[in-house]
C-alpha positions as CSV (number, residue, x, y, z in Angstrom):
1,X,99.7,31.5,-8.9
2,X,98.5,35.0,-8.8
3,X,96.4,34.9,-11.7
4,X,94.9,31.7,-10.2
5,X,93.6,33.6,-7.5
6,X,92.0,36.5,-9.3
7,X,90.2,33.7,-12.0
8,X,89.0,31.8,-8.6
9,X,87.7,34.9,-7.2
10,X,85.9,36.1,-10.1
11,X,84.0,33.0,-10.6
12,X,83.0,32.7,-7.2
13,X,81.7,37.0,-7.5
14,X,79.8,35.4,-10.7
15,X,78.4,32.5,-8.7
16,X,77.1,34.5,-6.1
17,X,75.8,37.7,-8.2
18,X,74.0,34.5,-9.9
19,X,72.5,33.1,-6.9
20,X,71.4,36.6,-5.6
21,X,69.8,37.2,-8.7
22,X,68.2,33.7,-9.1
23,X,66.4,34.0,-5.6
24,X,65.1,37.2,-5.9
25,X,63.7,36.4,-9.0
26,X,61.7,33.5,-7.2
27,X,60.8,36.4,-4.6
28,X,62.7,34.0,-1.5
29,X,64.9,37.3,-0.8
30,X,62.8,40.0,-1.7
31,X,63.1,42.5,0.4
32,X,60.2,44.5,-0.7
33,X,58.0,41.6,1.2
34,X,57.4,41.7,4.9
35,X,57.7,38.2,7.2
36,X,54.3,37.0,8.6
37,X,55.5,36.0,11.7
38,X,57.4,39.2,12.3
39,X,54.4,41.2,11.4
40,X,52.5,39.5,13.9
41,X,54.4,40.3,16.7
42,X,54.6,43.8,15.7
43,X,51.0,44.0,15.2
44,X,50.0,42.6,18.1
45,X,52.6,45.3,20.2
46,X,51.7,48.3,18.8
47,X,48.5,47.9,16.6
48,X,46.2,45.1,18.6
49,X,45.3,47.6,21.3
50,X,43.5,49.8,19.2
51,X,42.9,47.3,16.1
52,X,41.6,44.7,17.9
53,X,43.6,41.1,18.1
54,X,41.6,40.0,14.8
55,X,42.2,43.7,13.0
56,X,38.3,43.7,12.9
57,X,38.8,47.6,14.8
58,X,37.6,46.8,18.3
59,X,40.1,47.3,20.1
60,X,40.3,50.4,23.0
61,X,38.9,53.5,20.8
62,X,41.8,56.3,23.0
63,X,42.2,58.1,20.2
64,X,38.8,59.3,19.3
65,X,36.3,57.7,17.0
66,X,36.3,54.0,15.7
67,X,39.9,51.8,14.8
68,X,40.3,50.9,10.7
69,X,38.7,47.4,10.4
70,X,41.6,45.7,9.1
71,X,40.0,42.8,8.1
72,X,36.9,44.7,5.9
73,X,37.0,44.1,2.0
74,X,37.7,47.7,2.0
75,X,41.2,47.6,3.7
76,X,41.6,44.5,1.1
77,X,40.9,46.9,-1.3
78,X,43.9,49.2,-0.7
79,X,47.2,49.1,-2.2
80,X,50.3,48.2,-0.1
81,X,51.8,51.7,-1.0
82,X,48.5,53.1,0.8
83,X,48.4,51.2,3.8
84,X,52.4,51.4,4.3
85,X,51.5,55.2,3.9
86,X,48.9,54.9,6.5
87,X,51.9,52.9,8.9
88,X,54.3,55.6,8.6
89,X,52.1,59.0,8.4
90,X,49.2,58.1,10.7
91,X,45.6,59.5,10.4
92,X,44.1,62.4,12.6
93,X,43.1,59.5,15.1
94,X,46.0,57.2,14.6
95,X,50.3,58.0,15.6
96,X,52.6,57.9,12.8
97,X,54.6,55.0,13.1
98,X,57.6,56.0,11.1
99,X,59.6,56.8,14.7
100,X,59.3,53.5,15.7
101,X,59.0,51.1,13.3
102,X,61.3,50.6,10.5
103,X,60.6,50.5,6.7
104,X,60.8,46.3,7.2
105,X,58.9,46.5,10.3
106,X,56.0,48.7,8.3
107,X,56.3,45.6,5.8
108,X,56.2,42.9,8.2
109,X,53.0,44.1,9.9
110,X,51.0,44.9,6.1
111,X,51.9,41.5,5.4
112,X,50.5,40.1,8.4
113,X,47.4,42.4,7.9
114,X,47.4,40.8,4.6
115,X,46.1,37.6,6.4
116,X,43.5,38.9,8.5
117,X,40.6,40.1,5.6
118,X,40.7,36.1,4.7
């Protein structure tokens, strides 16, 4: 009966290492990926005031000269790994972010970046 047990168990650990790998293959449980919808609400907390609600930099210039235009072709231009850099470090007229928002928040809010230069 023992044995029965440990043969069960290991083909439910090989059904599940399976699944795991199977969906993040199909990028469903990536976690490299940042949520849309999460992003948005982020965004709109801690970026939209300076940003601008449509990213296009219009937002309250507090910090000294004009907000990143989020929605240029230029920010399009830029690699995640350099706007994720700009989230956490900051620039000399923007806070770092890296206090406050976590390494999936940073993602949520590029991705939902992502959808404003369209």
């Amino acid at each position: 009966m023992r044995i029965a047990h440990v043969r069960i168990l290991l083909v439910l650990m090989a059904v599940t290492c399976g699944a795991l790998i199977w969906t993040n293959t199909r990028g469903e449980a990536d976690s490299g990926k940042g949520e849309i919808s999460k992003g948005k609400i982020l965004y709109v907390k801690n970026c939209a005031g300076c940003h601008g609600t449509e990213g296009k930099g219009d937002g309250y210039r507090l910090l000294g000269p004009e907000p990143a235009n989020l929605a240029s072709p230029s920010t399009k231009k830029k690699s995640d790994s350099a706007l994720l850099k700009t989230i956490h470090e900051g620039k000399p007229n923007m806070p770092s972010w890296k206090v406050r928002l976590s390494e999936q928040d940073s993602r949520d809010v590029l991705a939902y970046i992502r959808t404003l230069a369209k």
